[in-house]
N, C-alpha and C positions, 0 to 999 in steps of 0.2 A: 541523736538524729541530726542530721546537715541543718534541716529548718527548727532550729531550735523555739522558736513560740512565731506565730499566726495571730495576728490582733485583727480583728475585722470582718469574721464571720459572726452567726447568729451566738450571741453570748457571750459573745468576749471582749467587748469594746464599755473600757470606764471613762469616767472623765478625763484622768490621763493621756491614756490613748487616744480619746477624739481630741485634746489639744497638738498631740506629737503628728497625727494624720491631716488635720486643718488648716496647716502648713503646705499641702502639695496637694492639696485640692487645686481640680482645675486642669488637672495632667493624667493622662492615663498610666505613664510608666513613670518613676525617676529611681534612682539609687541614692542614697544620702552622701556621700562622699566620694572623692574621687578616685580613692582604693578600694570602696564597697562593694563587692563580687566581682570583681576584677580578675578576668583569665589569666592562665598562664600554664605552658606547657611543663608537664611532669615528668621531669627526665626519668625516673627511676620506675616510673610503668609505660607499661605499648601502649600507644593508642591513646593517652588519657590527660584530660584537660582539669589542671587545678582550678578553680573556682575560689578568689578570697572571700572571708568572714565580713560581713557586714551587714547593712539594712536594705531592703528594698520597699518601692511602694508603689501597689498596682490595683486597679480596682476593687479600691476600698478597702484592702487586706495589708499593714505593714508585717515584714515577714525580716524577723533578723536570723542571718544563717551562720553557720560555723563553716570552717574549712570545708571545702566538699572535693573531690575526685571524680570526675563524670569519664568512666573510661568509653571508645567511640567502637564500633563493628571495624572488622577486617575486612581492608579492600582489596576485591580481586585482582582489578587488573585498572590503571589509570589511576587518575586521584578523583574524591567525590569532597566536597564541605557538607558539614552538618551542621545544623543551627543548634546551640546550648541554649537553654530555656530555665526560668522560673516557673513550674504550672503550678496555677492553682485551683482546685475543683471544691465546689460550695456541697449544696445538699448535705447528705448523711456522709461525706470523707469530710468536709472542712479540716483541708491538710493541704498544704504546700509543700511541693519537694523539686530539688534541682536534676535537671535530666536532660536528655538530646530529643527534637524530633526524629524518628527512624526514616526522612525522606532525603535520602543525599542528592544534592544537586551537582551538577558538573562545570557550573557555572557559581560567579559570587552574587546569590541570588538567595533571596528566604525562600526554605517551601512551603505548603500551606501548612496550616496552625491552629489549636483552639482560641477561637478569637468571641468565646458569649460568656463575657461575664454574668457571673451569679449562675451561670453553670461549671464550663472551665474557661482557661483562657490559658495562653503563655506567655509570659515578659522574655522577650528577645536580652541574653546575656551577650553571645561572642558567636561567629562562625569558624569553626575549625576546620584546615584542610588534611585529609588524611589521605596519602598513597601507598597505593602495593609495595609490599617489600621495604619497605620504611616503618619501622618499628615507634619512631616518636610522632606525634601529630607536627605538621609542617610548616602550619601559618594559622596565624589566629585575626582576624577581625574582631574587636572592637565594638560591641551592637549595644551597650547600653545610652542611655541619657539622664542628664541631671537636669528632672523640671522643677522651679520655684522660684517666687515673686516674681510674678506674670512673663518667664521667658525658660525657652530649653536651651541646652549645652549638648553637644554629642561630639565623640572624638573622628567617627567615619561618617562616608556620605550610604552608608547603608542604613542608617537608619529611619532617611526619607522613604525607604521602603514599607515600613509599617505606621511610621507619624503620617496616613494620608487622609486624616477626619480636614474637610475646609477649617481654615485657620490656624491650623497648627506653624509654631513659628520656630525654628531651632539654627543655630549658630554653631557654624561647623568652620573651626580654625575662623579663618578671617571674612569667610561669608556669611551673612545670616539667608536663610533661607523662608519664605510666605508660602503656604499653602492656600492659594486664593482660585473665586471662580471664574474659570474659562467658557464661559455660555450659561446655554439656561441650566444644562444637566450633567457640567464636566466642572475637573478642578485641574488648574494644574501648577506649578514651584515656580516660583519667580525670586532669582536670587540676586542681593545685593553688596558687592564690594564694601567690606568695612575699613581696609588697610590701609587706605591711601596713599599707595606707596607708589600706585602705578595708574593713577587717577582712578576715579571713582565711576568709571564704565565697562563692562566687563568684556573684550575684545580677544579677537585670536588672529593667529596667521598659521597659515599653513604652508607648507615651502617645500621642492624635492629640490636637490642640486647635484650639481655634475653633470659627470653624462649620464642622461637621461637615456635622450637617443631614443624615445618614442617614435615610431614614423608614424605620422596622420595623415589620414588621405582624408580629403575636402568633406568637409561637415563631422569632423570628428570628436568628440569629448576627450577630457584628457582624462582618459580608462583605455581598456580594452586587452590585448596582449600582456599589457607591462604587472609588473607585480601589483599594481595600484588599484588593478579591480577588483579584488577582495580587503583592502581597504575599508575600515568605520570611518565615518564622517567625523569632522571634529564640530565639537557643540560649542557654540560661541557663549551663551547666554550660563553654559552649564561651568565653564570653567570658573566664573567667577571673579575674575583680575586680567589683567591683560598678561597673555601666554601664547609662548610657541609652540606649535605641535610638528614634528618629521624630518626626516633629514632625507638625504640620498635612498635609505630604503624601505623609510615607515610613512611618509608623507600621504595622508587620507587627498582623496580628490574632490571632496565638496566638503562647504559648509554646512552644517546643521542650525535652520533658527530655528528654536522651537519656540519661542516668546515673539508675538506681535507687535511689532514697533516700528519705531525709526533707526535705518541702519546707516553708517556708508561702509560702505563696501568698495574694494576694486582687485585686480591682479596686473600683474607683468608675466611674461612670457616669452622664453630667449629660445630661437625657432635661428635654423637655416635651412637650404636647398640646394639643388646643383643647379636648379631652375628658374626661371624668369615667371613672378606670379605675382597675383594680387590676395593677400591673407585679409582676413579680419577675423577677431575675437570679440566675444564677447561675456557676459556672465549669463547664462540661463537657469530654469528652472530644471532639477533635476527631477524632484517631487515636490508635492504637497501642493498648497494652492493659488501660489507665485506669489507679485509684486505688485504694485500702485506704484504710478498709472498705466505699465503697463508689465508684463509678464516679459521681457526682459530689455535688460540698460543700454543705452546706447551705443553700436556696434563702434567699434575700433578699428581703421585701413592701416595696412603698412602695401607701398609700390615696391616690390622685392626684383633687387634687378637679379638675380642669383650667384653664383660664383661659390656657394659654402661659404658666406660670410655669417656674420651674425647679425641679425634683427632682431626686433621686436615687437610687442603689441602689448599694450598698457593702458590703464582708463582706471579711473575714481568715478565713482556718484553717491547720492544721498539718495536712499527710495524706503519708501513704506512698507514691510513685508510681513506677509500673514504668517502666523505660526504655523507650526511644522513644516515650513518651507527649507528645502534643500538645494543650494546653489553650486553651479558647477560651472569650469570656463568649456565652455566651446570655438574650436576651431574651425575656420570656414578660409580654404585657400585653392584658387585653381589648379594646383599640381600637389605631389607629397610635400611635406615638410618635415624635419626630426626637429621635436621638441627636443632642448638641451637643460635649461631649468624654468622653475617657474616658482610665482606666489602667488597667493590667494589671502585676501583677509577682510576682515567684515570686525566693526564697532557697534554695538548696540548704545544708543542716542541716547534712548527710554521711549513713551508710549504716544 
């Protein structure tokens, strides 16, 4: 059998066993080592994800498994991920076994799950992507976690997808991650720089360059026609260390805070005309539900005599911003203007 013994159902737990489980009390998932059920794509079948030998430990059942093979469903057409799993179901089976949930996502997303212990449940292993007409499975995710002596380890940031009990705390590469509460009836991740490599705030910029060559007419955001309005925003707080996000053709047009704090924030903006105008810029609120002390930062003038030269519009501030707030620059100028490049970047202070 793959699950070669089950310690932690009714009958089966000796003193032994409660001292090797005692250990990882405190965590709902962990795996014992860093090779312990560790995926890996099996070249010599379709479709099918090796699973290594080891231990796992998940509500209350430690479960040591042998080599497993979990082959996945043939895709029609596109690619889907499947979540690989540990289930394990109490009552009259008290059996563990390693398998796929049958819900393909199209996105790197879990789908839903047995999640009631002391009935079933499943320990999230790997997500596998599998495409039509590709006979090997194509990318694997990563979805386990090492909990013990009061802290988790996980190697992707998918597995903030299922650690979301308040308090749960997990160290992914050089961030550690808090699951703390956001009001009286919400929770949300608040993650902190370990590295210190690139000081210990977690900041982004955002940047397009070149020609742009946006043309904005008077009160325009910097969206619209250009490739940039199907753009995700970049998440300042989520990246974790200080990073750049975009170039000339990926460059998102607002920031994402999703953490409430103190930020500074500012952009520049490299704008001409053929026209004699008065521009101002500023940062506004895209979404969510703005700034302190006011809903947006003090506007920026440039006196543009025109000719198609090059100007600009630039400004810095420190302001208070609610979570989930989404900032964007806005343009305000009495004739067209072509944006040529521009940036955008916000520091998160703390609270």
């Amino acid at each position: 059998m793959p699950v070669t013994s089950s310690i932690g159902y009714a009958g089966t737990v000796d003193e032994t066993d409660w001292a090797r489980y005692a250990g990882a009390m405190g965590a709902r998932y962990t795996v014992a080592g860093p090779g312990d059920l560790a995926a890996s794509v099996n070249t010599a079948q379709a479709r099918t994800v090796r699973i290594a030998p080891g231990v796992a430990i998940g509500c209350g059942v430690i479960d040591t498994v042998s080599t497993t093979d979990v082959q996945l469903p043939v895709v029609s057409s596109g690619s889907r991920w499947f979540l690989i799993v540990l289930k394990r179901v109490w009552g009259a089976t008290k059996a563990s076994t390693i398998t796929f949930v049958n819900i393909p996502q199209t996105g790197i997303t879990l789908p839903a799950r047995a999640t009631t212990p002391g009935t079933e449940d499943d320990q999230p292993l790997a997500l596998a992507l599998v495409s039509a007409n590709q006979a090997q499975v194509q990318n694997l995710i990563d979805a386990r976690v090492w909990s013990t002596n009061g802290g988790a380890v996980a190697r992707d940031d998918i597995v903030r997808q299922y650690l979301t009990q308040v308090g749960s705390t997990v160290t992914i590469g050089n961030v550690l991650h808090v699951r703390q509460m956001a009001g009286n009836t919400s929770a949300a991740w608040v993650s902190y720089d370990l590295s210190d490599q690139r000081g210990t705030r977690p900041s982004i910029l955002i940047a397009r360059d070149g020609a742009y060559n946006q043309v904005t007419t008077p009160g325009s955001w910097l969206v619209g026609a250009a490739a940039a309005s199907t753009e995700t925003e970049g998440d300042v707080v989520g990246v974790g260390m200080s990073h750049v996000v975009g170039n000339t053709q990926t460059a998102p047009t607002r920031l994402n805070l999703p953490q409430a704090g103190l930020y500074a924030i500012g952009f520049r903006v490299a704008f001409a005309s053929t026209a004699a105008l008065l521009a101002h810029g500023h940062l506004g609120v895209w979404a969510g539900s703005g700034m302190a002390p006011s809903s947006q930062v003090p506007i920026c003038t440039v006196e543009y005599g025109g000719g198609s030269r090059t100007a600009y519009l630039s400004m810095t501030d420190t302001r208070w911003v609610r979570g989930g707030t989404q900032l964007g620059v806005r343009i305000i100028a009495t004739a067209n203007v072509s944006i040529q490049n521009w940036r955008l970047w916000a520091t998160w202070l703390g609270n």
